[in-house]
C-alpha positions in Angstrom: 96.3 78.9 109.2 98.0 81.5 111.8 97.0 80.9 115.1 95.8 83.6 118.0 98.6 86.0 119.1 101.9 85.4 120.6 104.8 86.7 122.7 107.9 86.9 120.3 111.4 87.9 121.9 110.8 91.7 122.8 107.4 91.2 123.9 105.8 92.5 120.7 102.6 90.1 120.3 102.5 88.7 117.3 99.7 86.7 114.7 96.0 87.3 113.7 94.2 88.8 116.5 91.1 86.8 117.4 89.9 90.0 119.6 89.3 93.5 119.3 88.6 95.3 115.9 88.1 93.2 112.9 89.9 95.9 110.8 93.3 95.4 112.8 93.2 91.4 112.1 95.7 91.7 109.8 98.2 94.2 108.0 96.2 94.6 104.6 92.7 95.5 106.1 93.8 98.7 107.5 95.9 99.9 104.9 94.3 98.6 101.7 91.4 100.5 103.5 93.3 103.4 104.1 94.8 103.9 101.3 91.9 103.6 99.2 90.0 106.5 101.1 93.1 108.8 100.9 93.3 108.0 97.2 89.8 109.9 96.8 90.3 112.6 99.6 93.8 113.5 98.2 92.7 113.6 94.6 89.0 115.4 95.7 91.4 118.3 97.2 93.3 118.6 94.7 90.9 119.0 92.1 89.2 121.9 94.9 92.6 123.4 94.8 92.7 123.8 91.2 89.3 125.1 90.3 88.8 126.8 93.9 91.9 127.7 95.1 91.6 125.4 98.1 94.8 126.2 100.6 96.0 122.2 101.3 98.9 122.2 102.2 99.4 125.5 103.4 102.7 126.9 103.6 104.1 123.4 101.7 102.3 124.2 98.9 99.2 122.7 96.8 101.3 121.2 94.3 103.7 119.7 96.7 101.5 118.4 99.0 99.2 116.5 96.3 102.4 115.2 94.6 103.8 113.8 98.1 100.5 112.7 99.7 99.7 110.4 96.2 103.5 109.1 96.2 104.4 109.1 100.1 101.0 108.8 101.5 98.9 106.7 99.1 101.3 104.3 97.5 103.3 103.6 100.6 99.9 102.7 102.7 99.5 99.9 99.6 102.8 98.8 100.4 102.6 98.3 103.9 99.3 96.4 103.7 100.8 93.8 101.0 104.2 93.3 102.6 102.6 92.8 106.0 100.1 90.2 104.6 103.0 88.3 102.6 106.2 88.8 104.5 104.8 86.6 107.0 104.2 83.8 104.3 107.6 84.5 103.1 109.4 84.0 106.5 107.2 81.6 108.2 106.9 83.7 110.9 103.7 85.7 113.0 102.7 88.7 111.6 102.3 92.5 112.8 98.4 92.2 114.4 96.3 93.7 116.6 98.0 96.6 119.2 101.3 97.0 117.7 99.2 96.8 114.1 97.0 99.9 115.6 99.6 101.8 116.2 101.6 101.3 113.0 98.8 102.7 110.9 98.2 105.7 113.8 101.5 106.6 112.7 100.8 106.4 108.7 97.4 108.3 109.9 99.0 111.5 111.7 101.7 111.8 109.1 98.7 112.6 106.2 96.5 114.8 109.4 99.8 117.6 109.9 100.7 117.7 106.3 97.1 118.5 105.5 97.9 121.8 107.2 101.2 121.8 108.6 101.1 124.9 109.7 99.0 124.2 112.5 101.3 122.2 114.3 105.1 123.9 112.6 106.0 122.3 109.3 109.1 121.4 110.5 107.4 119.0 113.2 104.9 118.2 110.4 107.6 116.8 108.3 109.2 114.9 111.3 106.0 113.0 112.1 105.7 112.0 108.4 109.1 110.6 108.1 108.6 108.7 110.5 106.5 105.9 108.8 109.1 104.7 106.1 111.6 103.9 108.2 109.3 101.8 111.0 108.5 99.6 107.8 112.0 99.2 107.2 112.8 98.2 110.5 109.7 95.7 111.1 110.8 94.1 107.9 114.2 94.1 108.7 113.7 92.5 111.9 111.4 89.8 109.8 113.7 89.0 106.9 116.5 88.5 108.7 114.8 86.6 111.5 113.5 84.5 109.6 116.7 84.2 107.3 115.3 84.9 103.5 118.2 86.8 102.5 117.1 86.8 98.7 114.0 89.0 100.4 116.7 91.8 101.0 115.9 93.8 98.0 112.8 94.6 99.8 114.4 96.8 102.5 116.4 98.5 99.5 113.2 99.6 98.0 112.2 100.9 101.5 115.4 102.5 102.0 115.2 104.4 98.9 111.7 105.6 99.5 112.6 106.6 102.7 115.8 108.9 101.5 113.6 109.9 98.6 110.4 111.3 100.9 113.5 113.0 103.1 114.5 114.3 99.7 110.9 115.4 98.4 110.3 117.7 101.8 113.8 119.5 101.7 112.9 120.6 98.2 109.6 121.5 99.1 111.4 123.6 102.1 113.8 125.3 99.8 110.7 126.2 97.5 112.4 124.0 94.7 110.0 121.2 92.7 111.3 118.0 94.1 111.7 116.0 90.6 114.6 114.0 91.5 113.0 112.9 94.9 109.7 112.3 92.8 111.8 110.3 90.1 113.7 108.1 93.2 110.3 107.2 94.2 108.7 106.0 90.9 111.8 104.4 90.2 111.7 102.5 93.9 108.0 101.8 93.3 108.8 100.3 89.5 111.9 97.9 90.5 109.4 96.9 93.3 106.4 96.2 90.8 109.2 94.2 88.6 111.0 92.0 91.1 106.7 91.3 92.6 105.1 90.9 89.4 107.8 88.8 88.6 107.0 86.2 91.4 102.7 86.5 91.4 101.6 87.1 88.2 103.3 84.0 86.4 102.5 82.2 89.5 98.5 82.9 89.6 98.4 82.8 86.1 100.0 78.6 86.1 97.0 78.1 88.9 94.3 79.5 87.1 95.1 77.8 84.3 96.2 74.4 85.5 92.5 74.3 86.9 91.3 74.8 83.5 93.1 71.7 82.0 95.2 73.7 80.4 99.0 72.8 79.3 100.1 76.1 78.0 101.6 78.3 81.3 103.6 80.9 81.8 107.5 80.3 81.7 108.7 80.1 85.4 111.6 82.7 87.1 114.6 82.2 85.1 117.8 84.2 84.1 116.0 86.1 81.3 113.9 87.5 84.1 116.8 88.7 86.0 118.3 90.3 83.4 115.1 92.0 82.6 114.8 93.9 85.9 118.7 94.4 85.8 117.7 95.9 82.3 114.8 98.1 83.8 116.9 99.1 87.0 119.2 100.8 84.9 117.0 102.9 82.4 115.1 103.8 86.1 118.6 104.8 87.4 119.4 107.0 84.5 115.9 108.6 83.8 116.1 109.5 87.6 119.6 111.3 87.3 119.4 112.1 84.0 116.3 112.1 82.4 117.2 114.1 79.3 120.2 111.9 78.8 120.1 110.3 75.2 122.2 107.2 77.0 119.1 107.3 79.2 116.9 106.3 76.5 118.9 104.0 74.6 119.2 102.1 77.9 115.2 102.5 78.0 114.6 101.3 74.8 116.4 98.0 75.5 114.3 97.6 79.2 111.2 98.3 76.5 112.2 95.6 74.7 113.1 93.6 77.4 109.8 93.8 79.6 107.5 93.4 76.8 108.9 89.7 76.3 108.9 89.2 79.6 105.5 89.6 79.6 104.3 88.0 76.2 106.0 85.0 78.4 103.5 85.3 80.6 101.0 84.9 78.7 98.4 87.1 79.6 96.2 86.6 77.0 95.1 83.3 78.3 93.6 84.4 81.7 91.6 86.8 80.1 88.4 85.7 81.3 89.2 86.4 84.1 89.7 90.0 85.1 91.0 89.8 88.6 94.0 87.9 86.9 94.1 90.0 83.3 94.4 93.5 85.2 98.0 91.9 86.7 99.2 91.5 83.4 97.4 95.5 82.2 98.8 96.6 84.7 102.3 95.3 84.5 101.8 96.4 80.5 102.6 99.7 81.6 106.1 99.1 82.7 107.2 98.7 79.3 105.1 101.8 78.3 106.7 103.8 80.7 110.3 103.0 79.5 108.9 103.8 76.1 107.7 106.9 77.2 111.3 107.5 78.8 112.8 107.1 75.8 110.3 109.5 74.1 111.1 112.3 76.8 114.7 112.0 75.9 113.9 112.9 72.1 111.2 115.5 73.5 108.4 114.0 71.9 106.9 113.6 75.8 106.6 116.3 78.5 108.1 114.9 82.1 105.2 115.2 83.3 103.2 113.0 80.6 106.4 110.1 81.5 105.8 110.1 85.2 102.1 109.6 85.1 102.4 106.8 82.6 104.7 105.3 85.8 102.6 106.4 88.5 98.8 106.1 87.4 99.3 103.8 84.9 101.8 100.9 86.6 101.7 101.8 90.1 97.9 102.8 90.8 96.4 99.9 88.7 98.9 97.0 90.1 98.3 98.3 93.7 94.5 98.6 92.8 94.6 94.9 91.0 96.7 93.6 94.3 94.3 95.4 96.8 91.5 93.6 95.3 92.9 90.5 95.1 94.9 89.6 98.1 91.5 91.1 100.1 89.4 88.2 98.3 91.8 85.7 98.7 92.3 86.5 102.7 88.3 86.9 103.5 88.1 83.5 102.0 86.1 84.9 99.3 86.5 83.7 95.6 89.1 84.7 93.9 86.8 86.2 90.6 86.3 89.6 89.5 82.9 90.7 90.2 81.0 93.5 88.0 81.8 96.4 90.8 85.6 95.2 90.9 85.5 95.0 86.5 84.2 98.8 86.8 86.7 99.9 89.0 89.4 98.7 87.0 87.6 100.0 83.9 88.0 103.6 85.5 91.7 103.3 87.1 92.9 102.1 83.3 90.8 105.1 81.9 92.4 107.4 84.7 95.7 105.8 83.8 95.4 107.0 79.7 94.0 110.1 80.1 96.0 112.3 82.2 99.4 111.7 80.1 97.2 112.5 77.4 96.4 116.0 78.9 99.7 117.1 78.7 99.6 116.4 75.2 96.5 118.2 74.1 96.7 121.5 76.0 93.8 122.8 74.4 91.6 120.2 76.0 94.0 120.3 79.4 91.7 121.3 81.9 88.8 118.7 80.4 91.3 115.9 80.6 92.2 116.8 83.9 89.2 116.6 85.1 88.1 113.7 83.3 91.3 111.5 84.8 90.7 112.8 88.1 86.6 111.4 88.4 87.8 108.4 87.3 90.7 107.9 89.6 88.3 108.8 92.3 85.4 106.7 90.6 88.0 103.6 90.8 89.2 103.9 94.4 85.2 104.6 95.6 84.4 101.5 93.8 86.8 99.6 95.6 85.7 101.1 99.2 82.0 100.2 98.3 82.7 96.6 97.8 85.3 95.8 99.7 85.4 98.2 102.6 83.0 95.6 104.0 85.3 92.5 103.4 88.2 94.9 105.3 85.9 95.8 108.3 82.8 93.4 109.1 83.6 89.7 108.7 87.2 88.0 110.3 87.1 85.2 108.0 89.6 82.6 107.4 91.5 83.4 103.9 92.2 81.2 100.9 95.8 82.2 101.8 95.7 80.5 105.1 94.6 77.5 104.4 
């Protein structure tokens, strides 16, 4: 169990604060939190913007500022939350708590209040307070990895680094009035790797606990080289869809990281844990990885719009595993059961409908705006589900986790 806060070298305090807000106890309260009410404001805006001509963004544009706040906004607010909840299990040392936790998330916060309107305060400042955020992670977890000397943990900042250079990219194309697609693709691509090299090490590892509870003998296959060869695999088609996505090279290379990631997951074994939905919605939601290389490989042959390819990436593997990890990491450190409730089944219900219907839409233009629509309420409806059951787990109680034990 951590202990009350400490003086590290620098004077930064470090460990759970046992004062002050309950909400800045720890890294994931504030961001799972966060990110799960700018999930609903960004895509409640956006859907105002299309039927009503709401003016977000301003002078950035609608379009630009939905597509950044859902992939530079959202997603990385996700990201923070889980890497400052396990980082510190990784290194063994004190995490980021209390003050210096406040004002990490102050500075996530005013990055999404000037981009709302950027205008207001100059876009060019507007851009410069939201790039600040990316790198700050990069440097805490710098300072952590190396500190406390897991080296293999590296990969980690490289993700960071490219999501850093890729939101960087994203508002200079946005300046320039050009659609930022190969910032956009950087960042899926970042967010993939990072969903492989992660879903690599929990969801084979909670799977082997849930079932060695059950008296089972059957688990999934442990880390080995096939694995690494499989996200090696996957890097590469996410290297060439994002530089050349048209590329016939680019989906032959796909097609093999298709091949590749739907063994790795049979291996898994998914099927097994599926009683038990906070551990089945891992393996869903990882189910889309291979599903978006497939659809990668279909956009090379034109049988899929780009736009149809990223959502499969975004809203189908990236929104439902950071939706399945918010849920579960928040049980697991409120010391609450680690079990699906009805609330948290529904939510995942509507994330995976969210997740097939809006690469749909751009296949059935005739029924575009419906499907639109549709995907939105239910991306909403997922993220609002979450907020109404465990916004009070993030805010209320400071409870011991399961992970602290």
């Amino acid at each position: 169990m951590a202990g009350p806060q400490k003086r590290r070298s620098g004077g930064i305090p470090r460990g759970l604060a046992t004062t002050g807000p309950v909400l800045f106890s720890y890294g994931f309260r504030p961001f799972f939190l966060g990110a799960a009410l700018m999930a609903i404001m960004v895509m409640a805006l956006w859907i105002l913007a299309l039927t009503c001509g709401l003016p977000v963004g301003g002078s950035y544009g609608a379009a630009h500022w939905h597509a950044h706040e859902m992939l530079f906004g959202f997603a990385p607010a996700v990201v923070a939350g889980f890497l400052l909840t396990s980082v510190p299990n990784w290194t063994g040392r004190l995490p980021v708590s209390g003050r210096p936790l406040m004002a990490l998330f102050g500075l996530w916060v005013a990055g999404r209040i000037v981009l709302l309107q950027p205008d207001l305060s100059g876009i060019g400042i507007a851009i410069a307070i939201d790039s600040l955020f990316l790198p700050a992670l990069l440097l805490i977890f710098a300072r952590e990895i190396v500190a406390g000397r897991k080296w293999k943990d590296l990969k980690v900042l490289i993700v960071l680094a490219l999501l850093s250079a890729a939101n960087i990219g994203f508002h200079v194309a946005a300046l320039i009035g050009e659609h930022g697609g190969l910032a956009q693709r950087l960042a899926v691509s970042a967010y993939t790797v990072l969903i492989m090299i992660m879903g690599g090490r929990i969801i084979p590892s909670f799977s082997r606990n849930w079932l060695n509870q059950r008296g089972e003998k059957l688990f999934p296959i442990p880390f080995s080289t096939f694995d690494t060869v499989a996200i090696a695999g996957g890097a590469m088609a996410l290297g060439g869809w994002t530089l050349l996505p048209e590329s016939h090279l680019t989906g032959l290379i796909a097609l093999v990281a298709f091949g590749l990631h739907i063994v790795r997951l049979k291996r898994w074994r998914g099927h097994a844990v599926f009683a038990e939905k906070l551990l089945f919605i891992l393996h869903t939601a990882y189910a889309f990885i291979p599903l978006g290389f497939l659809a990668i490989a279909l956009g090379t042959q034109d049988y899929l719009g780009a736009n149809s390819v990223l959502h499969v990436l975004t809203v189908g593997a990236m929104a439902t595993m950071m939706l399945a990890v918010m849920t579960r990491a928040t049980r697991g450190h409120t010391g609450r059961v680690l079990a699906g409730s009805r609330t948290t089944t529904f939510s995942y219900a509507s994330i995976l409908l969210a997740a097939l219907l809006r690469p749909a839409a751009d296949l059935m233009p005739n029924h575009m705006t419906t499907l639109y629509a549709a995907a939105g309420l239910f991306w909403i409806a997922a993220f609002a589900l979450f907020v109404v059951e465990y916004g009070p787990m993030l805010t209320r109680v400071r409870r011991v986790g399961l992970a602290d034990r």
